[in-house]
Every structure is written in structure tokens, then in C-alpha cells.
C-alpha positions in Angstrom: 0.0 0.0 0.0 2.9 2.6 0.8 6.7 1.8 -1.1 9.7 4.4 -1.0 12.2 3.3 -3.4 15.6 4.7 -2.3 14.2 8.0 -1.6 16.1 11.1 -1.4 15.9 14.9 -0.4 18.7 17.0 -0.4 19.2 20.7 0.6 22.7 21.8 -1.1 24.8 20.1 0.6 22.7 18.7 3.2 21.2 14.7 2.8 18.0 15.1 4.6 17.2 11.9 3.4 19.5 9.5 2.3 18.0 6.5 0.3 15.1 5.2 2.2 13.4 2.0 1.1 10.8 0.2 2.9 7.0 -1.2 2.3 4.4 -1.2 4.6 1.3 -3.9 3.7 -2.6 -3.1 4.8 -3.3 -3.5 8.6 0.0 -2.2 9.6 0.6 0.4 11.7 3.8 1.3 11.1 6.2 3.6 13.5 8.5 5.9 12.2 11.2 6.9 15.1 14.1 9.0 15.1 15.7 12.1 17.2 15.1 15.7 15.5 16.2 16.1 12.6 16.7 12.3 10.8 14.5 13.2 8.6 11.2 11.8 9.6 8.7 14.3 8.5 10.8 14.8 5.7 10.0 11.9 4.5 6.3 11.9 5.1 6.3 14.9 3.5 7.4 13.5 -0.2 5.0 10.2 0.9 2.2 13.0 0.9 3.2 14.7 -2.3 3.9 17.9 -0.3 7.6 17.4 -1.0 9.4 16.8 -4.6 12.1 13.9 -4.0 15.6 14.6 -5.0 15.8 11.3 -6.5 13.6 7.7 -5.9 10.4 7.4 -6.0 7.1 7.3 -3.4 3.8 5.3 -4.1 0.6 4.7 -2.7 -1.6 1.8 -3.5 0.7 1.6 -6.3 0.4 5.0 -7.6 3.3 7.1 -8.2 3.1 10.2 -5.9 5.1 12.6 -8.2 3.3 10.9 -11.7 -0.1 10.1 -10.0 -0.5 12.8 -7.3 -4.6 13.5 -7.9 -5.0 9.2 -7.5 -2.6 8.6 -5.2 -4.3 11.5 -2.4 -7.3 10.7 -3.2 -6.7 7.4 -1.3 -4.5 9.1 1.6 -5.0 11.1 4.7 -2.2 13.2 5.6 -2.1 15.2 9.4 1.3 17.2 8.5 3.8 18.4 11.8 1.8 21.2 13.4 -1.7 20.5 11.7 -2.0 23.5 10.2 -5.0 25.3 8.9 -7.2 28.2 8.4 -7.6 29.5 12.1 -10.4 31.9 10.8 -12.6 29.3 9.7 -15.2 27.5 12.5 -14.3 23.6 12.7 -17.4 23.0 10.9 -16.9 25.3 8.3 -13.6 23.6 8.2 -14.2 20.6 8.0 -17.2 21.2 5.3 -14.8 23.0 3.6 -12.7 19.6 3.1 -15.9 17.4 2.8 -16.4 19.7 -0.3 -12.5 19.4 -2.0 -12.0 16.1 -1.3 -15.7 15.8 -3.5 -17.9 13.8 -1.1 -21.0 14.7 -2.1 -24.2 12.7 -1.1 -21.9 11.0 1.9 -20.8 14.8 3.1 -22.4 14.8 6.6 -22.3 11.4 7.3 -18.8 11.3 7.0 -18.3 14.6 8.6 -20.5 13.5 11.3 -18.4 9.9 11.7 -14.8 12.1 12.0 -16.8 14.8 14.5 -17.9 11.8 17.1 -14.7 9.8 16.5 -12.9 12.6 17.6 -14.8 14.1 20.0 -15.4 17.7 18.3 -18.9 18.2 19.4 -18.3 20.7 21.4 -16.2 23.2 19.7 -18.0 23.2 16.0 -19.0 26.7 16.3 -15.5 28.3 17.5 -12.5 29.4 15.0 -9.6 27.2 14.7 -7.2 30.1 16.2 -9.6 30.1 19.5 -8.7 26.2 19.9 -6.3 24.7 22.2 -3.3 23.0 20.7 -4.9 20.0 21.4 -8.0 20.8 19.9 -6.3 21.8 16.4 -5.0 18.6 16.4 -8.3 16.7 16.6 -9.3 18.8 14.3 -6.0 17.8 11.8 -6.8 14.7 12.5 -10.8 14.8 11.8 -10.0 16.4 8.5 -7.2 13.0 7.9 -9.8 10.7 8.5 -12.8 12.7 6.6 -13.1 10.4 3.3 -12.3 7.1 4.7 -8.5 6.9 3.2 -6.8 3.5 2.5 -3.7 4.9 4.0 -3.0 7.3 6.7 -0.2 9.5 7.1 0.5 10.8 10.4 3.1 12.9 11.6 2.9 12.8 15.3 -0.9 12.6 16.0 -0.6 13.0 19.7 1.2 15.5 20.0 -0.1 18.3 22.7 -2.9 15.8 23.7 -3.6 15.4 27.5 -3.3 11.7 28.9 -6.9 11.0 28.2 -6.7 12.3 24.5 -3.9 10.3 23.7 -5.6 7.2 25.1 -8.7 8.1 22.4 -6.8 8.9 19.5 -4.5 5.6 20.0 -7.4 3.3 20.3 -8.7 5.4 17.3 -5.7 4.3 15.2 -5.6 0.8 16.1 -9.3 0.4 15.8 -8.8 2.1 12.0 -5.6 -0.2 11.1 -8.2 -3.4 10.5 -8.5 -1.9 6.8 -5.9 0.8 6.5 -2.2 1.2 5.8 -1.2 3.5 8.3 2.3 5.5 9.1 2.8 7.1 12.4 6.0 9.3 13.4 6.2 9.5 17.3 9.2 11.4 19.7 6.6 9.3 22.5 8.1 5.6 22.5 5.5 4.0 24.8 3.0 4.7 21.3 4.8 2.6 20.2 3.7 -0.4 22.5 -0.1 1.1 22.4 -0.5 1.3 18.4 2.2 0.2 15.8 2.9 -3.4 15.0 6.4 -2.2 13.5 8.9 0.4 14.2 11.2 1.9 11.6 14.5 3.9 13.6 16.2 6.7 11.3 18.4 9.1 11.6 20.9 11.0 9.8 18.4 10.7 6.5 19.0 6.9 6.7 17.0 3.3 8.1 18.7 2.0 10.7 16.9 -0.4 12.4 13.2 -2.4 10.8 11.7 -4.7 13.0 8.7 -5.2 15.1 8.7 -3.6 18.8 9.2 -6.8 20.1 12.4 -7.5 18.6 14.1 -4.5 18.6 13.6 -4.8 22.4 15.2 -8.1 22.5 18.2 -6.1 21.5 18.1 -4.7 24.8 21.0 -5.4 27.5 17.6 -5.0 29.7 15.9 -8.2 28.0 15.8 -11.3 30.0 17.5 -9.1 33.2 15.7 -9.3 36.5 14.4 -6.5 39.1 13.5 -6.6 42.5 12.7 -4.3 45.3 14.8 -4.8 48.8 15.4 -2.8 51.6 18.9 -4.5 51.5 20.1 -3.2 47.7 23.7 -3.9 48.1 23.0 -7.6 49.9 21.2 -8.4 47.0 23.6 -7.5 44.8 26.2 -9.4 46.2 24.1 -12.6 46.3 22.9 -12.6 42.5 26.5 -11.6 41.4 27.5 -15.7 42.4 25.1 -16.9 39.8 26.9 -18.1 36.6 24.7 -16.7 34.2 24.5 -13.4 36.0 26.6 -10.9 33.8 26.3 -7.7 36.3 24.0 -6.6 38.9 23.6 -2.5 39.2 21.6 -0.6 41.8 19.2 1.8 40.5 21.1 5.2 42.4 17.4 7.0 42.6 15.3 4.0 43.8 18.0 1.1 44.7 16.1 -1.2 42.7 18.5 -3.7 41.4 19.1 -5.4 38.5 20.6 -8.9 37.4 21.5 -8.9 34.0 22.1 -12.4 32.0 25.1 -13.7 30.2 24.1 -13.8 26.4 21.3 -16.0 25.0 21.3 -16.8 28.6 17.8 -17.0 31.0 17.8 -16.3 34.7 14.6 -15.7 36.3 14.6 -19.1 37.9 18.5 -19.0 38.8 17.7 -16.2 40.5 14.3 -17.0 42.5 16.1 -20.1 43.3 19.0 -18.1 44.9 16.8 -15.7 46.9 14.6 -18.5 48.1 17.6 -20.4 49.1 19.1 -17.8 51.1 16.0 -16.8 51.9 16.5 -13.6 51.1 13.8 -10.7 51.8 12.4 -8.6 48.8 9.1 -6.7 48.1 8.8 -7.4 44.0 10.4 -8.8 41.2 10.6 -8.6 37.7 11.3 -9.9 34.5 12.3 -7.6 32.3 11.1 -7.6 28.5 13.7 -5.2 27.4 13.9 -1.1 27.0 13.2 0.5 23.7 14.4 3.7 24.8 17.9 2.5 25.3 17.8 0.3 22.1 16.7 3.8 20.3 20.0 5.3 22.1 22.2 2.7 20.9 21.3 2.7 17.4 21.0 6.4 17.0 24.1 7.9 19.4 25.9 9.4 16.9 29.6 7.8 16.0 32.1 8.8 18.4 29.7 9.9 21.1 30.5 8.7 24.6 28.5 5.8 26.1 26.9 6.4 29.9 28.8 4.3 32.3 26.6 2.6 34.3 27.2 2.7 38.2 27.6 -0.1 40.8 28.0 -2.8 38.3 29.9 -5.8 40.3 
């Protein structure tokens, strides 16, 4: 449903983006991650046809953005960074106003209706865009995204200046959506990952780095497989899990002196170490296994070359 093809954008001398390639199938929701500036919206950009490539090509349901544009929007909803939009228009005269260009006719106010109650815009219809909060303006982006039913949805950070609650809406919203839709979703918040994309895409410096599901690029975690727990005796417990075999290191958390066994590689040790803490029937409040961190594996694969790594504290 969505292809790049070695897609490029350059700004003199500047690579923006440097030969991206990937496809994303219906029913995926796909996450597109990166720090500021790897070229992220960049990319959505040319996706959308708001941006001319430098070279490769974009296409949507297999038309070619640049040769195709009319077919190939016609099948897209696009929520650009910032939503932007007429702030001296009403959101209904907004939103009629896109019911109207994207040609809806007879289904107009159904389908403005659907996009009103799905995002919760009931009560604002009669104020101006520029009188809305930032989080309003976004539903609002987003209404107008999901006005004609697209095939694909391209969203560049959807929740962004939503309160907790929102978010919770608008990701159920998406994944409810991705049964019949193609969908891509750039996010600065990892945990949206978790709640809505069944693949994760890591860029930066204009090029894919890492293309996997969130699962697995936790697994490249030093975090996966480790164990937590809670004592009131942090440095006891560290000493005890450091004698098991498959225990790499143990660190203490210097905030909450939670601590944390970490396994050798390809190695398991939750029961190792319940069997050591029931043997020395050692005291502890909770424990953990831990599924890995996609913060740090996001870290790792976008720390720029050269760039000193954290050392970690109390490791024995």
C-alpha cells in the first residue's frame, strides 16, 4: 500500500534523506522513530506529495506520488507536523470546507458527522480554529485526515499536545482504524509505540537503521531477560545474584535502589535467581522480568559515531 524506493531529499549540501526503502502492507501500523532532525517528517512529506524527491520514487496503493498525485491522495489522509490550517474558519466550516474538495457529495455529513464523534469535536463546531487549544487543532488535523475514509493514513505525530486521556482516544482510534488501513505514524513518545504500531522503523541522519517489530528490537536490549526486585537491602542483594553463573552484572538503581541482574548472552535467569533468593532466603518486596527497554535500544542505534557511552554505576 505505501513503497519508497531509495528515496532522497537533499538541501545543497545537506542529505535530509538518504535513500530510504521500505513497504508497509494493509493492517500495519507502522512507526516511524528517530531524534530531531533524521528526517522523519521529511519523508512523510514526499509520501504525501507535499515534498518533490531529489531522486527515488514514493507510491501509494501503487500510484506514483510525483506521476499520479490526484489518485494517489485521493486514497491518503495526511495530518502534517503542526496541523496547520485556516484558524479563521469554524471547525465546521472547516471541515465542510474539506468534505467539499476532497468531492464527497451525497456522503458529506455522514462522513463529517463519523470524524466529529470519532474525535470528540462536538463541542467546539462553532469556535475558530485560532480560539482552539493545541490539542484541539490537532483533533481537528486529524478529523479532517480521517474525513473520506483513506486506505492509507499518514500521520506525523498525532498525539502531540494531547492530555493523557486524549492520547488514550486517538491511539485506540488508530488501532481500531488499522483493521482496513495502511497506516504510518512518526512519534518522539516511545510508549506509542507499545499502544498502536505493529512495526517500528529507527532513522536518523536521513537513513534506516533499524526495521523490525517492537518486540524484537527490544530483544536487542542489554535490559531483556535481566531481572528487578525491590529490597530494603540493595547492596545484599547484589552481592548474592552476582554468584550466579549466568548473571553478567547486577547494578543498583542510584534513585530507587532497585536492582538489577542482567544475563550472560542467550542466557535465561529468572529461575537462577528465584532459586538463589529462596535459598538464602533472602527478603524482597517485588520482582521482575524484564522484557527489554526501547528507549535505550533507540540510544544505541541512533548515538551518533564517536559519542561517549553512559557508564553505568555499581556494576559488580
Amino acid at each position: 500500500m505505501i513503497e519508497t524506493r531509495e528515496l532522497c531529499k537533499h538541501y545543497g549540501g545537506l542529505r535530509a534523506v538518504d535513500g530510504i526503502s521500505f513497504k508497509v502492507e494493509p493492517g500495519e501500523v507502522l512507526g516511524f522513530l528517530g531524534p530531531n532532525g533524521a528526517g522523519k517528517s521529511t519523508t512523510m512529506k514526499m509520501i504525501a506529495g507535499f515534498l518533490t524527491p531529489t531522486s527515488g520514487t514514493a507510491t501509494v496503493c501503487g500510484f506514483d506520488v510525483q506521476a499520479d498525485p490526484i489518485a494517489a491522495k485521493r486514497l491518503m489522509g495526511y495530518l502534517p507536523e503542526g496541523a496547520p490550517s485556516y484558524g479563521e474558519m469554524s471547525v465546521a466550516g472547516f471541515l465542510e470546507f474539506i468534505a467539499d474538495v476532497r468531492g464527497l457529495g451525497e456522503e458529506r455529513r455522514r462522513r463529517i458527522d463519523d470524524a466529529v464523534g470519532r474525535l470528540n469535536l462536538a463541542g467546539v463546531m462553532a469556535q475558530t480554529i485560532d480560539t482552539l487549544s493545541k490539542g484541539f487543532r490537532r483533533r481537528v488535523g486529524l478529523a479532517q485526515a480521517i474525513l473520506h475514509d483513506p486506505k492509507v493514513l499518514v500521520l506525523d505525530e498525532p498525539t502531540d499536545g494531547l492530555d493523557p486521556n486524549q492520547k488514550h482516544e486517538v491511539r485506540a482510534l488508530i488501532q481500531a482504524m488499522s483493521r482496513d488501513k495502511t497506516i504510518i505514524v512518526s512519534t518522539h513518545i516511545l510508549e506509542e509505540v507499545h499502544a498502536v504500531c505493529s512495526r517500528a522503523i529507527i532513522i536518523a541522519g536521513g537513513k534506516v537503521l533499524a526495521d523490525d517489530t517492537p518486540q524484537a528490537l527490544e530483544a536487542r536490549s542489554r535490559y531483556f531477560q535481566a531481572v528487578s526486585l525491590s529490597s530494603a537491602n540493595p547492596k545484599e542483594a547484589q552481592e548474592l545474584l552476582a554468584r550466579i553463573s549466568d548473571v553478567s552484572a547486577v547494578e543498583i538503581d542510584p534513585q530507587d535502589g532497585r536492582v538489577t541482574a542482567f544475563p550472560r548472552k542467550g542466557r535465561a535467569i529468572f529461575d537462577a535467581v528465584t532459586q538463589a533468593l529462596k535459598q538464602a532466603n533472602f527478603q524482597f518486596s517485588e520482582i521482575a522480568l524484564e522484557q527489554g527497554r526501547l528507549d535505550e535500544v533507540f540510544r544505541q542505534i541512533t548515538r551518533p559515531a564517536g559519542a561517549p557511552v553512559a557508564k553505568k554505576k555499581e556494576a559488580a
